[in-house]
Residue, then its C-alpha position, 0 to 999 in steps of 0.5 A: x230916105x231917098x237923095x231927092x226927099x232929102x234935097x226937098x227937105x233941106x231946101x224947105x229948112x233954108x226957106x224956113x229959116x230966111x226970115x228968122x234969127x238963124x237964117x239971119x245971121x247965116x246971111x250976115x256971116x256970108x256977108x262980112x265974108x264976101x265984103x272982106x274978098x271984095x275989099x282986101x287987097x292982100x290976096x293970101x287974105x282973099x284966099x284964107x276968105x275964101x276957104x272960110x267960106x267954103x268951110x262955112x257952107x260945107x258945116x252948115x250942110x252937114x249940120x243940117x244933113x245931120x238932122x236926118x241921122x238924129x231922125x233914124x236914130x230916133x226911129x230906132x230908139x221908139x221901135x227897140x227901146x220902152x220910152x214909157x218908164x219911169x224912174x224908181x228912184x232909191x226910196x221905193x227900193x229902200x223900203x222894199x228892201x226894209 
């Protein structure tokens, strides 16, 4: 998938995502993040803040861009692997062995 695809893509899963309980609380962590650099007085606690933040959006990107992966993987599991099986279970082998 081509880098501009994927960018469209995460772009609309942030859309998606305002107004619901995840996009909720992705917006309340940022908010108590900024309110603590904004009203600390401690430097080394703004910078530790800072970093928080940047760590925070670094994850939630890479968790996002982790779906694409789950997508390929699940492409290559349709195409190489029966998903239309059905356990046996131990009884029907039982009685075939009686």
């Amino acid at each position: 998938m081509e880098k501009a695809t994927k960018g469209l893509i995460l772009e609309f899963v942030k859309r998606l995502n305002q107004n619901t309980e995840l996009g909720k609380l992705e917006e309340n962590l940022f908010d108590n993040i900024n309110a603590i650099i904004e009203n600390s007085e401690d430097e080394n606690i703004k910078k530790l803040a800072i970093d928080l933040e940047d760590k925070l959006i670094a994850c939630l990107d890479l968790v996002k861009y982790q779906y694409f992966d789950y997508g390929a993987i699940t492409y290559n599991i349709e195409s190489e692997v029966d998903i239309n099986w059905e356990p046996k279970g131990l009884l029907p082998l039982i009685k075939h062995c009686a």
